[in-house]
C-alpha positions as CSV (number, residue, x, y, z in Angstrom):
1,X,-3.3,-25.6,3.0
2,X,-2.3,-26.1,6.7
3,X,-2.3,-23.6,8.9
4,X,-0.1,-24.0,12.2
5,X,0.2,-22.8,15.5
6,X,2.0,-23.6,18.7
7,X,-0.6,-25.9,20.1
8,X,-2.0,-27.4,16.6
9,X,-2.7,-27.7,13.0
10,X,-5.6,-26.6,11.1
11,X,-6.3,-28.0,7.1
12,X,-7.9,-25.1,5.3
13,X,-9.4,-26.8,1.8
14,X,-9.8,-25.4,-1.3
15,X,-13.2,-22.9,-1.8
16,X,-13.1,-22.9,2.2
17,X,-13.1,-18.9,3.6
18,X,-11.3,-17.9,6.4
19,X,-13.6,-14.8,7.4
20,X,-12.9,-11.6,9.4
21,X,-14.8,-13.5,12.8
22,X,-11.4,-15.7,12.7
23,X,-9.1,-13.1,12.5
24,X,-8.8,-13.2,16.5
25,X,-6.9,-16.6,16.1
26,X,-4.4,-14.8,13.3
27,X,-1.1,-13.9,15.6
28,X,0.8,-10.9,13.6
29,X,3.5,-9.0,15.4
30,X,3.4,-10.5,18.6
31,X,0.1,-10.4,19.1
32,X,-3.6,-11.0,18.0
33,X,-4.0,-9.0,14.1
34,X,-7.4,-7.8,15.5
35,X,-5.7,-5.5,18.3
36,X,-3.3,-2.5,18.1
37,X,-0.1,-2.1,18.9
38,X,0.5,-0.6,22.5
39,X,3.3,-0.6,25.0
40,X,1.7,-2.7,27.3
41,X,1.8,-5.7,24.4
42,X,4.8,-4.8,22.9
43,X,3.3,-5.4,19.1
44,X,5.4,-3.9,16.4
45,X,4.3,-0.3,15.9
46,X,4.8,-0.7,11.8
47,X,2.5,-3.3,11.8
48,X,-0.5,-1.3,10.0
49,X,1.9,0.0,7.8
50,X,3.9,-3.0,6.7
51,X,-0.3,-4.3,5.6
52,X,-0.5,-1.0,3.7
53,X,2.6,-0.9,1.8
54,X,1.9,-4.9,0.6
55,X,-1.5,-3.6,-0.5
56,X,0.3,-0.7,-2.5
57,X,2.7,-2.9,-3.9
58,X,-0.3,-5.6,-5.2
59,X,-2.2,-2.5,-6.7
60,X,0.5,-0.6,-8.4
61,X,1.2,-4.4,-10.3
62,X,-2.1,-5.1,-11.4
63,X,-1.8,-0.9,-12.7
64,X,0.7,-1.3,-14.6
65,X,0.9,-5.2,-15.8
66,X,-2.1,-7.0,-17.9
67,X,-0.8,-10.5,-17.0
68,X,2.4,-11.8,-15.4
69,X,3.8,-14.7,-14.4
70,X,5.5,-16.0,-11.3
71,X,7.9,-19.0,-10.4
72,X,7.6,-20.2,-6.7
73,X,10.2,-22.0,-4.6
74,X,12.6,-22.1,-1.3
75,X,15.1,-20.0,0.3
76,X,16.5,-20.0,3.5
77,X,14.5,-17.5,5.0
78,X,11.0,-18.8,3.3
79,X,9.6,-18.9,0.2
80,X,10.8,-17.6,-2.8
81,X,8.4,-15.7,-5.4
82,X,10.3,-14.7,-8.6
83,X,8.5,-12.7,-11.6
84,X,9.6,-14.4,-14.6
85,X,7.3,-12.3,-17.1
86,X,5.6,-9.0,-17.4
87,X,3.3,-8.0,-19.9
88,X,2.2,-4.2,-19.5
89,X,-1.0,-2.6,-19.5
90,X,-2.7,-1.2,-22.8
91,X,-5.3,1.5,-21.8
């Protein structure tokens, strides 16, 4: 996986961690993921919550689904993850 910037390009290989002491680098929102949003640099106030809801989302599939399956592709605003089969959870 590469991982790009403005100034340059990192190759993150397989096995490799990218652990919490990086997360300075990660720019989210207009700013650094490690600092929180204020009006003095202008960071999108949802940000938190956007992380949240994602998690939510992630959870409440692996609740309610033993296995899926996923087909990956393009669009033009990014990539495209489509579920193309659900099998529900037996308790």
């Amino acid at each position: 996986m590469m991982v790009a910037s403005h100034d340059g390009r990192f190759e993150v290989r397989a096995g490799e961690v990218l652990g919490e002491a990086l997360l300075r680098h990660v720019l989210w929102s207009n700013g650094p993921e490690t600092e929180g949003p204020t009006a003095e640099n202008k960071q999108c106030a949802g940000k938190d919550f956007v992380v949240t809801v994602a998690r939510l989302l992630v959870v409440e599939l692996f609740l309610r689904y033993d296995s899926f399956e996923i087909e990956v592709g393009a669009s033009p605003l990014g990539s495209l993850v489509k579920l193309t089969s659900l099998k529900r959870a037996t308790f």
